[in-house]
PyMOL Python script that loads the backbone (N, CA, C, O; Angstrom):
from pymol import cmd

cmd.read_pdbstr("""\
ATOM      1  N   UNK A   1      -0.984  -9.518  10.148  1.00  0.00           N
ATOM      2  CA  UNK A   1      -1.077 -10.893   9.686  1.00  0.00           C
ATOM      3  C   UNK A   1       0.278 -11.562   9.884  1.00  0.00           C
ATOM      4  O   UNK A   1       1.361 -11.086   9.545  1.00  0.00           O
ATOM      5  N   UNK A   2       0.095 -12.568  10.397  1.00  0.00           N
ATOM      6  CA  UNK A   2       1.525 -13.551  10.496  1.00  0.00           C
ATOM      7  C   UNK A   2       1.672 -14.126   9.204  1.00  0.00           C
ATOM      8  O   UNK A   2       0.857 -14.764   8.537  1.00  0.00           O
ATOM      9  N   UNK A   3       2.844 -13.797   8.959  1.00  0.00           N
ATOM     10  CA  UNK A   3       3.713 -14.120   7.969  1.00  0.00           C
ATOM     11  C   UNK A   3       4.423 -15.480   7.982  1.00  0.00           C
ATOM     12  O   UNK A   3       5.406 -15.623   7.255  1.00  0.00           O
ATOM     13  N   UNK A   4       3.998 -16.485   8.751  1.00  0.00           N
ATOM     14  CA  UNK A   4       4.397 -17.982   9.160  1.00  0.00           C
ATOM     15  C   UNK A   4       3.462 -18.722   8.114  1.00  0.00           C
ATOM     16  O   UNK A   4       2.783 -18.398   7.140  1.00  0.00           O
ATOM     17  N   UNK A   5       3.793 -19.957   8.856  1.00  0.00           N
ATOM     18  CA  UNK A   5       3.129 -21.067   7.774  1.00  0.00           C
ATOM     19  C   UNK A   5       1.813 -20.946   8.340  1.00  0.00           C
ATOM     20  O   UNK A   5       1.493 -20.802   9.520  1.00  0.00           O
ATOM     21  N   UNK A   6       1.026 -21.037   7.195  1.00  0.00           N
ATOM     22  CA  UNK A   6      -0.541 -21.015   7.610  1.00  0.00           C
ATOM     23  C   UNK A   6      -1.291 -22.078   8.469  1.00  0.00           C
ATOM     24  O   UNK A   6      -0.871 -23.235   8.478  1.00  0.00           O
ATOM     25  N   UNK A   7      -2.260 -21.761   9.105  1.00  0.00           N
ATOM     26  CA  UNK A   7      -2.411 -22.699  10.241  1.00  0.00           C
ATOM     27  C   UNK A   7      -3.429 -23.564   9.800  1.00  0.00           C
ATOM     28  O   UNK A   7      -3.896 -24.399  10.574  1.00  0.00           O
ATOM     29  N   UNK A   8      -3.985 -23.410   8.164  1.00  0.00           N
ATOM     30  CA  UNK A   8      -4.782 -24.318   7.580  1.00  0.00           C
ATOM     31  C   UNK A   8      -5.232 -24.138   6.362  1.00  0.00           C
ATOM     32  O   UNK A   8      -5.264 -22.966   5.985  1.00  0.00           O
ATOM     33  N   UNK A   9      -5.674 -25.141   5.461  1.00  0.00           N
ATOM     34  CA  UNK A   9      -6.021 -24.764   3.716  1.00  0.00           C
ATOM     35  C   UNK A   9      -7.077 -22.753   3.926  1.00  0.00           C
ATOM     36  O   UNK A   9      -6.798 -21.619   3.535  1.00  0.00           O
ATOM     37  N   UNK A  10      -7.848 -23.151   4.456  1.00  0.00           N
ATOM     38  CA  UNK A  10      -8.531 -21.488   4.477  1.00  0.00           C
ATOM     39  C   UNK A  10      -7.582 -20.531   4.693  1.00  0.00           C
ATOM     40  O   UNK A  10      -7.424 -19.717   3.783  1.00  0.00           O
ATOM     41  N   UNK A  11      -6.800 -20.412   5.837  1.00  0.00           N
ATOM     42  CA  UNK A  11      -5.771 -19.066   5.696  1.00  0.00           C
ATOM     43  C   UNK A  11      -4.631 -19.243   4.691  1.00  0.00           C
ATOM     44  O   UNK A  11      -3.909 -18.337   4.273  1.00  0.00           O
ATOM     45  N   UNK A  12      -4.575 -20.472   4.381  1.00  0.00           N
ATOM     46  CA  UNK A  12      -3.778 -19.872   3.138  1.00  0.00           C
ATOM     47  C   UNK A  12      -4.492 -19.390   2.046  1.00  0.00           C
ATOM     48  O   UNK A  12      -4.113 -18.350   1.508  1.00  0.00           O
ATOM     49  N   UNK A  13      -5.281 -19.875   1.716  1.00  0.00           N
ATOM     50  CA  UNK A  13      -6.114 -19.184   0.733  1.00  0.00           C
ATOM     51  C   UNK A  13      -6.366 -17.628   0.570  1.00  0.00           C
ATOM     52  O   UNK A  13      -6.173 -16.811  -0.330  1.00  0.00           O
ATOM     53  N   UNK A  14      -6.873 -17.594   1.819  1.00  0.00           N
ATOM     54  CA  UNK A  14      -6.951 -15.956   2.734  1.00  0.00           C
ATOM     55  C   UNK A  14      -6.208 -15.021   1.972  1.00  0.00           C
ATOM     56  O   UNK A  14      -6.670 -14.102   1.297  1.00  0.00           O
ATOM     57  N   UNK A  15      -4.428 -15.484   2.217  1.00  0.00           N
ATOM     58  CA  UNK A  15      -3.754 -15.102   1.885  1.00  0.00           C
ATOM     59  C   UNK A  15      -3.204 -14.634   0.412  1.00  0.00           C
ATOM     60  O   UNK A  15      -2.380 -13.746   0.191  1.00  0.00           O
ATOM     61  N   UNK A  16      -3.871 -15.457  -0.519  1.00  0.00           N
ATOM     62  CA  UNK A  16      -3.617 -15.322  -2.443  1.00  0.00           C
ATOM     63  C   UNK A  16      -4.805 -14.125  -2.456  1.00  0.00           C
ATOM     64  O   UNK A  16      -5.780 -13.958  -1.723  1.00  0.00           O
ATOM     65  N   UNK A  17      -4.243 -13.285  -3.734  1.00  0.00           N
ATOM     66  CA  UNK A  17      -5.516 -12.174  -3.755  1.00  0.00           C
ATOM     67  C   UNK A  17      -4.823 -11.884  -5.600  1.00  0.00           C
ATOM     68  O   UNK A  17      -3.671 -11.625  -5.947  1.00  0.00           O
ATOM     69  N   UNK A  18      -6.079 -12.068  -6.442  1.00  0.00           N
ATOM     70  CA  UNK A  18      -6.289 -12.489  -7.613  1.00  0.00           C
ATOM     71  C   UNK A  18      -5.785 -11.233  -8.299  1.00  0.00           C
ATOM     72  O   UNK A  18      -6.103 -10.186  -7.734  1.00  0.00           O
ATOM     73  N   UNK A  19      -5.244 -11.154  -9.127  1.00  0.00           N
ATOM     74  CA  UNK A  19      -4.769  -9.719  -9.793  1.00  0.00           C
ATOM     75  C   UNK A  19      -4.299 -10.054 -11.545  1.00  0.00           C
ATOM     76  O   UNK A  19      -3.574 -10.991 -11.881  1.00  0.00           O
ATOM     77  N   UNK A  20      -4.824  -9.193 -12.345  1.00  0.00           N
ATOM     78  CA  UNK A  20      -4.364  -9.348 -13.913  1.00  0.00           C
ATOM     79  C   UNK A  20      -3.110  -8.935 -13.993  1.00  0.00           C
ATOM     80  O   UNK A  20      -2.636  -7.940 -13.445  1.00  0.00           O
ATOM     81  N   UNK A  21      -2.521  -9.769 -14.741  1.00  0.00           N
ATOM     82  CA  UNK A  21      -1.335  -9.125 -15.352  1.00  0.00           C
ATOM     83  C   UNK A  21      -1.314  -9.880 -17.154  1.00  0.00           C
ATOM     84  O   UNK A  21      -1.285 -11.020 -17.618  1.00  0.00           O
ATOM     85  N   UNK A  22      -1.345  -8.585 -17.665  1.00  0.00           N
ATOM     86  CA  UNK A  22      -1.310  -8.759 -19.048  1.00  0.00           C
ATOM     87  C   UNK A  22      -2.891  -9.435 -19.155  1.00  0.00           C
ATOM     88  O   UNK A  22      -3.714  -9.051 -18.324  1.00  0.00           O
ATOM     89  N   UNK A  23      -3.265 -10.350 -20.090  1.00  0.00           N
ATOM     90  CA  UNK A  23      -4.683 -10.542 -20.387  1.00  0.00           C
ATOM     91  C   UNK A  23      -4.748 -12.077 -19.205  1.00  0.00           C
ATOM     92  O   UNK A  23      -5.701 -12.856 -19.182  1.00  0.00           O
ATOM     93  N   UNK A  24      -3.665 -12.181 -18.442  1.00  0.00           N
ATOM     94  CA  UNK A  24      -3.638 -13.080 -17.735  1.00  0.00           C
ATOM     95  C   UNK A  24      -4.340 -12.953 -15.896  1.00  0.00           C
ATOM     96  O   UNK A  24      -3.888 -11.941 -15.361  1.00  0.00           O
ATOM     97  N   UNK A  25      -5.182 -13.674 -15.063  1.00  0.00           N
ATOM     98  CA  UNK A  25      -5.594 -13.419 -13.754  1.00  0.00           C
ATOM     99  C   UNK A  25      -4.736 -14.491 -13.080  1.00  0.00           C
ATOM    100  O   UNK A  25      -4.909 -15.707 -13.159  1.00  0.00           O
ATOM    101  N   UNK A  26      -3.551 -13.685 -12.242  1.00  0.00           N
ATOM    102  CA  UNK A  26      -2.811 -14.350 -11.634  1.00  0.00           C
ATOM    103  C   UNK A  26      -3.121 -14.503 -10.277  1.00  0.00           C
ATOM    104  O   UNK A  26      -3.272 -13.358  -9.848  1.00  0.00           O
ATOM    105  N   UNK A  27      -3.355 -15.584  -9.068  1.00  0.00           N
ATOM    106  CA  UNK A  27      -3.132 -15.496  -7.926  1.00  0.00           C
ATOM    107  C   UNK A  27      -1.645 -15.146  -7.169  1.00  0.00           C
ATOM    108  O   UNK A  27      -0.778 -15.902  -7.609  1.00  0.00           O
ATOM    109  N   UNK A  28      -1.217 -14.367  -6.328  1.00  0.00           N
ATOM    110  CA  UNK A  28      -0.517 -14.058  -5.488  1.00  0.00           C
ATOM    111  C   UNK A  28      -0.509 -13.711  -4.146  1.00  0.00           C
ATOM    112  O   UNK A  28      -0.967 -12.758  -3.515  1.00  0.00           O
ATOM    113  N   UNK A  29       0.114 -14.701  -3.859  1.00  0.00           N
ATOM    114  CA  UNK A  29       0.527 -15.376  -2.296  1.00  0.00           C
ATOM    115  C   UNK A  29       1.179 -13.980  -1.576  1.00  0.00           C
ATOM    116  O   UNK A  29       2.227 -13.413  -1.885  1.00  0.00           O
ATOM    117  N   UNK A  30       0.214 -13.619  -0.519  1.00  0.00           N
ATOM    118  CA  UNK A  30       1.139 -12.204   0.839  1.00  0.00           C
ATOM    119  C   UNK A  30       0.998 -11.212  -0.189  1.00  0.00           C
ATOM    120  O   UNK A  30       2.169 -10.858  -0.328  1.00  0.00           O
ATOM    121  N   UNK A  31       0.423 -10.640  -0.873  1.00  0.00           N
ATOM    122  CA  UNK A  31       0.077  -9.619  -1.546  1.00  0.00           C
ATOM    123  C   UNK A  31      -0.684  -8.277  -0.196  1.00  0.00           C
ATOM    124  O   UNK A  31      -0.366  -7.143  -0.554  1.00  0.00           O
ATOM    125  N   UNK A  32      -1.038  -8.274   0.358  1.00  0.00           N
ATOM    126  CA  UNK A  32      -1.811  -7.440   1.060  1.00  0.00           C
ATOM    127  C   UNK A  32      -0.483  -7.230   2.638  1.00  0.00           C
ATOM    128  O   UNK A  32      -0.437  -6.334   3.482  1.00  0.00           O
ATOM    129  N   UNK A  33       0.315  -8.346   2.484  1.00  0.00           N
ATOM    130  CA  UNK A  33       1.064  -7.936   3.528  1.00  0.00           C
ATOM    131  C   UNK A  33       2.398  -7.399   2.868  1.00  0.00           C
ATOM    132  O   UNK A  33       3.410  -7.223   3.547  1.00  0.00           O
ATOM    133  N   UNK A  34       2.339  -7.114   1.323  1.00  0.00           N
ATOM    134  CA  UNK A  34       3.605  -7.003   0.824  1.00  0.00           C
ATOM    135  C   UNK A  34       3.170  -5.357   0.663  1.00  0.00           C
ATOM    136  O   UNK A  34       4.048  -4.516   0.473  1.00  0.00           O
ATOM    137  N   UNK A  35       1.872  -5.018   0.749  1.00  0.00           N
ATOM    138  CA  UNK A  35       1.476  -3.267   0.436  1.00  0.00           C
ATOM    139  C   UNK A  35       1.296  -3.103   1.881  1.00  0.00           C
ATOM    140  O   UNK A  35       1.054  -1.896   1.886  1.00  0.00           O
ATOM    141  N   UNK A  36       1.259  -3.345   2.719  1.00  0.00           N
ATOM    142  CA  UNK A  36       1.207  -2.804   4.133  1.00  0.00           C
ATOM    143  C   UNK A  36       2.712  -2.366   4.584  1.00  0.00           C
ATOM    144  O   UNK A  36       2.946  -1.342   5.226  1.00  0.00           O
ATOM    145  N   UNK A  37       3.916  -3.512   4.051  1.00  0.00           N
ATOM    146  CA  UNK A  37       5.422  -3.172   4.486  1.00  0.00           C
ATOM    147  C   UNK A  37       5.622  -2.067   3.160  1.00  0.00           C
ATOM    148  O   UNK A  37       6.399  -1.167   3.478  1.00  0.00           O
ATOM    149  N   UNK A  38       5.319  -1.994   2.353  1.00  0.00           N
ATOM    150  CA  UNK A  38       5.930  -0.870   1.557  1.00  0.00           C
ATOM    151  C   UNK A  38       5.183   0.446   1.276  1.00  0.00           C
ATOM    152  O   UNK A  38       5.542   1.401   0.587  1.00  0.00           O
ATOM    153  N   UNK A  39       3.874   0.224   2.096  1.00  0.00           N
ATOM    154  CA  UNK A  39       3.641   1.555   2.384  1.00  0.00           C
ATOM    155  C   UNK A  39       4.001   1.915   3.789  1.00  0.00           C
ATOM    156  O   UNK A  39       3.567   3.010   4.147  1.00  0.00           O
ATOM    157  N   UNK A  40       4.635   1.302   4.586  1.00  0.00           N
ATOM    158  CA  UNK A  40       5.047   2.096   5.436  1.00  0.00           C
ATOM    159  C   UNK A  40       6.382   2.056   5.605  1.00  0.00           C
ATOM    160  O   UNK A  40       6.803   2.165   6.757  1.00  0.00           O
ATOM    161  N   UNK A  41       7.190   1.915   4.661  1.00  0.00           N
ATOM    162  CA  UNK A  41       8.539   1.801   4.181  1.00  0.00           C
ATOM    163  C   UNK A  41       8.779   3.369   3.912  1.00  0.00           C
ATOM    164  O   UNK A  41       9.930   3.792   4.024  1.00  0.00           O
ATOM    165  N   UNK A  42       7.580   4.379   3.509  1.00  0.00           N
ATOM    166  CA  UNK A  42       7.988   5.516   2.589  1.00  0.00           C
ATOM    167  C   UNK A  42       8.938   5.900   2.164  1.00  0.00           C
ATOM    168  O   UNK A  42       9.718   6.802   2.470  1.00  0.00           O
ATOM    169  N   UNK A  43       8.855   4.838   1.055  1.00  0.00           N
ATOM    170  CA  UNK A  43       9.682   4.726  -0.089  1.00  0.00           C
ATOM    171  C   UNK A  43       9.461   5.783  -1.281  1.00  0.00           C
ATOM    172  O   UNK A  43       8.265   5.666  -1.547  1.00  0.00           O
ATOM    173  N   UNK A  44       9.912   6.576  -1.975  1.00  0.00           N
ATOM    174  CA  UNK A  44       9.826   7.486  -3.326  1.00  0.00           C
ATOM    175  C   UNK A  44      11.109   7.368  -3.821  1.00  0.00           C
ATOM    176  O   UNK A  44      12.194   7.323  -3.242  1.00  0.00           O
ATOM    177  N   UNK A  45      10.806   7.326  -4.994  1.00  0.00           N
ATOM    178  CA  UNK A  45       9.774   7.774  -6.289  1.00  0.00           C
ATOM    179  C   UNK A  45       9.367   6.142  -6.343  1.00  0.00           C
ATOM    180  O   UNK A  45       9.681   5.070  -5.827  1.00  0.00           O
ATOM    181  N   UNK A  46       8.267   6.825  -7.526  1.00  0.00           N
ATOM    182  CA  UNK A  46       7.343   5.348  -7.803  1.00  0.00           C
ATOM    183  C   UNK A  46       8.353   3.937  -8.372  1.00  0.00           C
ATOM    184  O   UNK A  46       8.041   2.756  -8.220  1.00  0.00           O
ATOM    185  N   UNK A  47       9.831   4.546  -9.168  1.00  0.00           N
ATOM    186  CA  UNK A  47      10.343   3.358  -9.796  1.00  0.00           C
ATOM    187  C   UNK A  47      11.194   2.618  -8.374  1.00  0.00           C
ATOM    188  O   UNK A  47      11.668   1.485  -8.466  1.00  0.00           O
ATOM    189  N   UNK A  48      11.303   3.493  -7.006  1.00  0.00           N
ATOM    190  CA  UNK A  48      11.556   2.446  -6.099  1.00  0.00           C
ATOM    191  C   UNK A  48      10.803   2.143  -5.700  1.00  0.00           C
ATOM    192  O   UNK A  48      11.379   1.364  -4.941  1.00  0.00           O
ATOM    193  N   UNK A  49       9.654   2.004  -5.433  1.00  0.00           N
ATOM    194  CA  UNK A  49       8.037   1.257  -4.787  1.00  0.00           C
ATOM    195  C   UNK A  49       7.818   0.163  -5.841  1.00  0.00           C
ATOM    196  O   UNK A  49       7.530  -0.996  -5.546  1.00  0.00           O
ATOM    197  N   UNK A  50       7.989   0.652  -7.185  1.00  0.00           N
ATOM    198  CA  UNK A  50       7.539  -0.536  -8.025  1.00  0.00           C
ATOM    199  C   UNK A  50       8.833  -2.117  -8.111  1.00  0.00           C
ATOM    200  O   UNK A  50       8.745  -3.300  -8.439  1.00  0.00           O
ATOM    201  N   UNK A  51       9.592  -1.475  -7.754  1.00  0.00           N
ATOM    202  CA  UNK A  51      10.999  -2.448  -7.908  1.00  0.00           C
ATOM    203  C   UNK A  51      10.811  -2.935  -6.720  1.00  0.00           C
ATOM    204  O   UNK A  51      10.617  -4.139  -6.884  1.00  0.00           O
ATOM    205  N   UNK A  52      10.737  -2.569  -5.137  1.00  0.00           N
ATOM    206  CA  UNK A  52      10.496  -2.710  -4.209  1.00  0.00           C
ATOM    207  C   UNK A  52       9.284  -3.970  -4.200  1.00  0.00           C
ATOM    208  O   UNK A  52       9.454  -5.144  -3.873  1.00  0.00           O
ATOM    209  N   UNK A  53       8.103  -3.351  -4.640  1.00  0.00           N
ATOM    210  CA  UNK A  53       6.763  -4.327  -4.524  1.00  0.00           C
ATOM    211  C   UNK A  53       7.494  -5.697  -5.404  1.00  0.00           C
ATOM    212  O   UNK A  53       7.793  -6.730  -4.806  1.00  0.00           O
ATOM    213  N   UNK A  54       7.646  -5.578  -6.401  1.00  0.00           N
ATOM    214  CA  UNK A  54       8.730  -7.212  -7.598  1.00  0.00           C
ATOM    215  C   UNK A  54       9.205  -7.569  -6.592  1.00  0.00           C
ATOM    216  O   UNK A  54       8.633  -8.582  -6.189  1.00  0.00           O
ATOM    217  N   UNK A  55      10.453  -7.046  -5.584  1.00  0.00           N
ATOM    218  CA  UNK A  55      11.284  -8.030  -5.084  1.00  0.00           C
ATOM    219  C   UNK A  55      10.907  -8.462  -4.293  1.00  0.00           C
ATOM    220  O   UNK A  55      11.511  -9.517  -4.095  1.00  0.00           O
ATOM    221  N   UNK A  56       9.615  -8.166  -3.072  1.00  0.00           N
ATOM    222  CA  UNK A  56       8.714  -9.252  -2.618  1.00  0.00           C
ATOM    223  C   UNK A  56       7.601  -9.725  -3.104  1.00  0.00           C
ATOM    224  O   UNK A  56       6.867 -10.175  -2.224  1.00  0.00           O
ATOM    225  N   UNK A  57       7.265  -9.783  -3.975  1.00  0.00           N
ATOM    226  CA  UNK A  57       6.607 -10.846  -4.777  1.00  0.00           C
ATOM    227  C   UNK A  57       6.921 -11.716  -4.914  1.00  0.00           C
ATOM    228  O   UNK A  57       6.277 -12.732  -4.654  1.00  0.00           O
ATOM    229  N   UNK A  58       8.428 -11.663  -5.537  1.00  0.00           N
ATOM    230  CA  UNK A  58       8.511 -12.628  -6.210  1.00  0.00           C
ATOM    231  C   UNK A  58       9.702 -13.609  -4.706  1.00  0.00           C
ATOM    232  O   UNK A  58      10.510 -14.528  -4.841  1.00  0.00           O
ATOM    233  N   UNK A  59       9.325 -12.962  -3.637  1.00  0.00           N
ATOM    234  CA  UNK A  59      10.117 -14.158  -2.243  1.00  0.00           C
ATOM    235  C   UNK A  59       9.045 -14.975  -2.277  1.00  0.00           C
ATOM    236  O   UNK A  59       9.149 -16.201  -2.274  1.00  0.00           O
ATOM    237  N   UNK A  60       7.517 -14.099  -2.324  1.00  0.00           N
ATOM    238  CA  UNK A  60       6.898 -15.680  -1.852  1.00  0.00           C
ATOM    239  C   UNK A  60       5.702 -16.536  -3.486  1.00  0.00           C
ATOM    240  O   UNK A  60       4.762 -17.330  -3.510  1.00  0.00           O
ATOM    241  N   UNK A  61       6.209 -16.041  -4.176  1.00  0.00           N
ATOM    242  CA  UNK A  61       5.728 -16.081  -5.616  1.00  0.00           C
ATOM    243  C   UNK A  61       6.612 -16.375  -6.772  1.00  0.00           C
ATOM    244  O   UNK A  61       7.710 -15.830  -6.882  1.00  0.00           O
ATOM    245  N   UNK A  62       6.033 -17.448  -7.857  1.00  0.00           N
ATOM    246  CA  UNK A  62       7.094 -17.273  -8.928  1.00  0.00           C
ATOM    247  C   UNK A  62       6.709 -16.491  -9.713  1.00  0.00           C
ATOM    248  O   UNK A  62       5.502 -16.288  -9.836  1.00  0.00           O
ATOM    249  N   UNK A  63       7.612 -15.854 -10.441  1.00  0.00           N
ATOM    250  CA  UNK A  63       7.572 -14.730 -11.356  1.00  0.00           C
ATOM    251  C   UNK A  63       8.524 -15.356 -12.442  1.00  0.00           C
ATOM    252  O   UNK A  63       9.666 -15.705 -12.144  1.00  0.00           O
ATOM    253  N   UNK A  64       8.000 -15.488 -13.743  1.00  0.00           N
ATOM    254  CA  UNK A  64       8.781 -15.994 -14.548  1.00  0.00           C
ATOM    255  C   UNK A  64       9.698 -14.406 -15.356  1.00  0.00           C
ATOM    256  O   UNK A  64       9.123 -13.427 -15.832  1.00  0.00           O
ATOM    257  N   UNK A  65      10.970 -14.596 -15.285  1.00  0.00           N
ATOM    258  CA  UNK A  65      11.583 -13.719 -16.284  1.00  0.00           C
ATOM    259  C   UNK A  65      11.027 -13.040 -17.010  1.00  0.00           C
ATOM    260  O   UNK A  65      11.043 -11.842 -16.729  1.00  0.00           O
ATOM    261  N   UNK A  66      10.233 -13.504 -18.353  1.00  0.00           N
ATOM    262  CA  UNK A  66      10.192 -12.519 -19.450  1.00  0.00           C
ATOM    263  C   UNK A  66       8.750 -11.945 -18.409  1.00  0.00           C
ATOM    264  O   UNK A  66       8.122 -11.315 -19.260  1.00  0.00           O
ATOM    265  N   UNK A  67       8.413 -11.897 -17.872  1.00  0.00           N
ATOM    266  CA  UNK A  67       7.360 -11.429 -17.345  1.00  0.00           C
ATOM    267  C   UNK A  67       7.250 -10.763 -15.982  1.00  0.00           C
ATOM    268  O   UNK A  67       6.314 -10.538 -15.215  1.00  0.00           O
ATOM    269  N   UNK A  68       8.523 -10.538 -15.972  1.00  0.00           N
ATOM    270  CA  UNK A  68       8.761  -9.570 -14.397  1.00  0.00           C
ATOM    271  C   UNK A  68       8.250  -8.044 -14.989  1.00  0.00           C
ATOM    272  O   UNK A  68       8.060  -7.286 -14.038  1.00  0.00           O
ATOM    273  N   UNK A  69       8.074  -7.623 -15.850  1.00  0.00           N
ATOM    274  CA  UNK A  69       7.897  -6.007 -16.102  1.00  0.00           C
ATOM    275  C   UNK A  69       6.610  -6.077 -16.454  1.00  0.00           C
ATOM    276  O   UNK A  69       6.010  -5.025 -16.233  1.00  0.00           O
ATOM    277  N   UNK A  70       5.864  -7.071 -16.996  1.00  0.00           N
ATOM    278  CA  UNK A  70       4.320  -7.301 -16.732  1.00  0.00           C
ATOM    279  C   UNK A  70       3.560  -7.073 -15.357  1.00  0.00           C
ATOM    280  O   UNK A  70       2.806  -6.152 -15.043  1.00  0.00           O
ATOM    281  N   UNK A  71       4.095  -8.492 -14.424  1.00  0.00           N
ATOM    282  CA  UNK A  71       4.191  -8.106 -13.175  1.00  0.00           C
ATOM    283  C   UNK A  71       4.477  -6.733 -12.236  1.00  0.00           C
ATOM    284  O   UNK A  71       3.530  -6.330 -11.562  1.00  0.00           O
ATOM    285  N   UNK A  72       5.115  -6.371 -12.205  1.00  0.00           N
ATOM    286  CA  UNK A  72       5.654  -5.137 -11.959  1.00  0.00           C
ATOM    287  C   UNK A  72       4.538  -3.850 -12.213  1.00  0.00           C
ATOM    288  O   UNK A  72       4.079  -3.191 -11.280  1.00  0.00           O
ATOM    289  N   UNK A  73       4.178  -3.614 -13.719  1.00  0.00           N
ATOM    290  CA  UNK A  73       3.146  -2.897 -13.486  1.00  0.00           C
ATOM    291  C   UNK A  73       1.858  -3.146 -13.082  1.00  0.00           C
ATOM    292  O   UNK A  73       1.143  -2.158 -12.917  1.00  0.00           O
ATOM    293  N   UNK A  74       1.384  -4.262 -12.878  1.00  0.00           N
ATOM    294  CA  UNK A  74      -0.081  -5.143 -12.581  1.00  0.00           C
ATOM    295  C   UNK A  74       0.190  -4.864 -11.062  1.00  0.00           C
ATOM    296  O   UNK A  74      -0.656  -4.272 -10.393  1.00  0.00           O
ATOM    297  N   UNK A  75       1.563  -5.362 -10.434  1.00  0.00           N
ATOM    298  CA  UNK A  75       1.099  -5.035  -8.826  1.00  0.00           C
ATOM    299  C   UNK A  75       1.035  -3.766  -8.064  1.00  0.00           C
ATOM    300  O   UNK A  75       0.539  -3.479  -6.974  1.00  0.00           O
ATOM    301  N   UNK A  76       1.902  -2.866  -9.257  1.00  0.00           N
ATOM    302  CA  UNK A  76       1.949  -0.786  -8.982  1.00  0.00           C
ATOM    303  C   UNK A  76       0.793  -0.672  -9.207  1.00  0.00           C
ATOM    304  O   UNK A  76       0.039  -0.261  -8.326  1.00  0.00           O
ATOM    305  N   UNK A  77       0.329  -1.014 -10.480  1.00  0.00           N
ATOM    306  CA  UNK A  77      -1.118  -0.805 -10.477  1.00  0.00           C
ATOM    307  C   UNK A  77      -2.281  -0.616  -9.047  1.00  0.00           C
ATOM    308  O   UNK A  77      -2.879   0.300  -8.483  1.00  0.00           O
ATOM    309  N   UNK A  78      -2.133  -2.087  -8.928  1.00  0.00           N
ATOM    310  CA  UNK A  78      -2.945  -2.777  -7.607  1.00  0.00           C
ATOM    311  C   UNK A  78      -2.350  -2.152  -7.066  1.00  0.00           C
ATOM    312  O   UNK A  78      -2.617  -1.145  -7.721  1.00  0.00           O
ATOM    313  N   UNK A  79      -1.487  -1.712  -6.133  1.00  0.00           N
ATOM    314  CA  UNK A  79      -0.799  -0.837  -5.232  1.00  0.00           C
ATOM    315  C   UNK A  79      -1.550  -0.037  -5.045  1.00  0.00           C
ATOM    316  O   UNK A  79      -2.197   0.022  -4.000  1.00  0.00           O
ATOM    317  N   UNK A  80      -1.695   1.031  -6.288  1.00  0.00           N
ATOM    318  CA  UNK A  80      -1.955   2.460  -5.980  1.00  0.00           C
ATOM    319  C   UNK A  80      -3.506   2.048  -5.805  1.00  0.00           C
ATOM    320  O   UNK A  80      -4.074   2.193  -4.723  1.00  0.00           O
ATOM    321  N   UNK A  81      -3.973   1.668  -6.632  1.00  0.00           N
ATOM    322  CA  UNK A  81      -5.065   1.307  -6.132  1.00  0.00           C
ATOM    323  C   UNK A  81      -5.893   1.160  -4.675  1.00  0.00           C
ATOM    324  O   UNK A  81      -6.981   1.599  -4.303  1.00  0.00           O
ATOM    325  N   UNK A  82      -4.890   0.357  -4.044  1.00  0.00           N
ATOM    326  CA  UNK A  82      -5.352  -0.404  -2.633  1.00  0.00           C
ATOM    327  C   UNK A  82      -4.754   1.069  -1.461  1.00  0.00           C
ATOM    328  O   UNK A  82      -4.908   1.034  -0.240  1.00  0.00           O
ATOM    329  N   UNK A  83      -4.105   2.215  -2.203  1.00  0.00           N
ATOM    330  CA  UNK A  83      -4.055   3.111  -1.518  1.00  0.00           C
ATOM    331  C   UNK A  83      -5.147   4.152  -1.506  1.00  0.00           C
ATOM    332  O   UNK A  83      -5.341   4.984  -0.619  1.00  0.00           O
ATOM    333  N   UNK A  84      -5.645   4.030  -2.315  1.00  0.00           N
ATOM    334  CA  UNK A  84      -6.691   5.070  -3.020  1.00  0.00           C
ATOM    335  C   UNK A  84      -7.846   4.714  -1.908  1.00  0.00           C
ATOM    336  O   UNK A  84      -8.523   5.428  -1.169  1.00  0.00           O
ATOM    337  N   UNK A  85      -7.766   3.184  -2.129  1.00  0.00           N
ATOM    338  CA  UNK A  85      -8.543   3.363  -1.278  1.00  0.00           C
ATOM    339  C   UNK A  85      -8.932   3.225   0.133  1.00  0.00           C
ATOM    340  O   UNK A  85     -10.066   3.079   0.590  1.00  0.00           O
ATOM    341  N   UNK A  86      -7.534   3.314   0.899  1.00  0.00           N
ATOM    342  CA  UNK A  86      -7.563   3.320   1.970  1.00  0.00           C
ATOM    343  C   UNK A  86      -8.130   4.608   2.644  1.00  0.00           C
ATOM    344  O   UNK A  86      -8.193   4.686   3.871  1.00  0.00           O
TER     345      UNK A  86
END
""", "prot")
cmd.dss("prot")
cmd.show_as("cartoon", "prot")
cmd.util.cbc("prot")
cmd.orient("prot")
């Protein structure tokens, strides 16, 4: 997936993929291209994958402060997840 400006309202959309964090359903923007570069980063242990996944999130996403360690486990979560089931 190109990582450029989207070439119209549908691929950007494309691009947000809905995920909970805390009792909250957040959209986030390049989520599926942010687990494709850090799984093939093979990166270990999990607290550098999870710090890793935050610091691109939050390039193309806001992440408010008190809620970066919310975040953080909601997208490890989804992570392992989206490996499981690859």
């Amino acid at each position: 997936m190109n990582r450029g400006k989207p070439c119209c309202e549908a691929e950007a959309m494309r691009r947000i993929r809905q995920i909970s964090v805390g009792d909250t359903v957040v959209g986030l923007s390049m989520l599926e291209q942010i687990f494709e570069d850090v799984a093939g980063a093979d990166l270990s242990p999990d607290t550098i994958i999870r710090s890793e996944l935050l610091r691109q999130v939050k390039i193309y996403n806001y992440v408010p402060k008190p809620a970066e360690e919310a975040y953080a486990d909601a997208v490890f979560a989804e992570y392992q997840n989206e490996l499981k089931r690859r």
